[in-house]
C-alpha positions as CSV (number, residue, x, y, z in Angstrom):
1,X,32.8,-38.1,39.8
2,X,30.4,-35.6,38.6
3,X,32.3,-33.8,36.8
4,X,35.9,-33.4,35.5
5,X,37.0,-30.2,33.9
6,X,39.7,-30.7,31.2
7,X,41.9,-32.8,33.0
8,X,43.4,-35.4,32.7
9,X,42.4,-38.7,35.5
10,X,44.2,-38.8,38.7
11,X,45.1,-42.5,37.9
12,X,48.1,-41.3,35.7
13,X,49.9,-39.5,39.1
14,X,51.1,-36.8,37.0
15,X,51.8,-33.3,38.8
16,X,50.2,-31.7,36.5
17,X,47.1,-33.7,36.8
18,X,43.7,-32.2,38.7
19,X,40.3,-33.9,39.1
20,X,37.2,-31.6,39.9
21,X,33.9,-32.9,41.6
22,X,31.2,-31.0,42.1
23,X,28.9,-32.0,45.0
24,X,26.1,-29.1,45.7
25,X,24.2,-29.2,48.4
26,X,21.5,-27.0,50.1
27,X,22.2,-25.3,53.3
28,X,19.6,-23.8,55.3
29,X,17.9,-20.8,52.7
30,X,15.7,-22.0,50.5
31,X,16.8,-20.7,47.0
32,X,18.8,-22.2,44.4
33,X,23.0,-23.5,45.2
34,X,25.0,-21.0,44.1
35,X,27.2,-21.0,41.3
36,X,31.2,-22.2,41.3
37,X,32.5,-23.5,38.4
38,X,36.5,-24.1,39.1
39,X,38.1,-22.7,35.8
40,X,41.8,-24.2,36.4
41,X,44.5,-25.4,38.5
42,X,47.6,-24.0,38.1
43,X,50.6,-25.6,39.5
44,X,54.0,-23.2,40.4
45,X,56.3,-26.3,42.4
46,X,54.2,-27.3,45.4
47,X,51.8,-24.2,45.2
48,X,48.8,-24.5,43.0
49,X,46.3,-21.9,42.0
50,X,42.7,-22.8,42.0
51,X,40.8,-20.4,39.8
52,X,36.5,-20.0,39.4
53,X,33.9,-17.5,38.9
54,X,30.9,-17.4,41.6
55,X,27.8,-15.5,41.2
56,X,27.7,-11.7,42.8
57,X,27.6,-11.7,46.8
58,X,28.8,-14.8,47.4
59,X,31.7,-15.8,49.5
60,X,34.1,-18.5,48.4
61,X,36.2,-20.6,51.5
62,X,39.1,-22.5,49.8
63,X,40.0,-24.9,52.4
64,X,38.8,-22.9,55.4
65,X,40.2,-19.7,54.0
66,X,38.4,-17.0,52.2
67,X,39.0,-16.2,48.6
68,X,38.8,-12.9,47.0
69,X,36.1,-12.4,44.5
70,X,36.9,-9.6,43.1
71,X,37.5,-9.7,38.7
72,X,34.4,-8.2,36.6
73,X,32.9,-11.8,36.4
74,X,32.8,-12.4,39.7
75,X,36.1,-14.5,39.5
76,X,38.4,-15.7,42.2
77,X,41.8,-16.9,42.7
78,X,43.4,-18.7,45.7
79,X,46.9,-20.2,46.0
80,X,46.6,-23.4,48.4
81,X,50.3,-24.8,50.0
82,X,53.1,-25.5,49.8
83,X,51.7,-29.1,49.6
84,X,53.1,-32.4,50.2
85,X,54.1,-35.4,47.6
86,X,51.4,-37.5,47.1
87,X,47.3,-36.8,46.9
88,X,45.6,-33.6,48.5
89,X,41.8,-32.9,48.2
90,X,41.3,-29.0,48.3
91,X,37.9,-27.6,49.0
92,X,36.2,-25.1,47.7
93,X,32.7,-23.7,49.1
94,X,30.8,-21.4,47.8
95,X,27.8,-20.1,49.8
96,X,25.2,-17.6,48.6
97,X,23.4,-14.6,51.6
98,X,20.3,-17.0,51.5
99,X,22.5,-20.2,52.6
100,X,22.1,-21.8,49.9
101,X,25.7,-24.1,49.8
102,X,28.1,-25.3,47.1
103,X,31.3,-27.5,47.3
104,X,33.7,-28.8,44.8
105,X,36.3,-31.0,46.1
106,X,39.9,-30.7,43.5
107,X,41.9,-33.9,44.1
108,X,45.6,-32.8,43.0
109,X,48.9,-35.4,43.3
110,X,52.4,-33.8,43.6
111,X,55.8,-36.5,43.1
């Protein structure tokens, strides 16, 4: 894992637990990945809440879905479910107007 954001490991199987990694990758511009930086995961029972912040004019897909960026920072929300006990692995792709690609994948286990 690249990266895990201020939670705990997935190996405990708590609900409340999330694991974020980041796995950028270019897509067919040639400028820099764009930014997504997953902020929190927010469980309410079996929906969870996956918040970021992007850069500006750049759209977000949550597993195949489009999220809203729309705060001052260029922040998103997305609520993902209702999902089912055990582990899910939501994605979230962020992709810039020059192609450039970015995807964190956010490993989440329900009892």
């Amino acid at each position: 894992m690249a990266c895990v954001l201020g939670y705990k490991p997935l190996a405990s199987r708590s609900a409340r637990d999330a694991v974020v990694t980041h796995q950028p990758t270019q897509g067919t511009g040639t400028g820099p990945t764009p930014l997504l930086q997953i902020q929190s995961v927010v469980h309410h029972g079996r929906v969870v809440e996956v918040r970021g912040r992007t850069a500006p004019k750049t759209t977000v897909m949550i597993n195949g879905e489009k999220a809203a960026v729309v705060f001052d920072d260029c922040g998103f929300r997305h609520f993902v479910g209702p999902l089912p006990s055990g582990l899910t692995i939501i994605s979230v792709t962020a992709q810039d107007e020059g192609g450039g690609v970015n995807t964190a994948q956010v490993a989440v286990y329900l009892e």
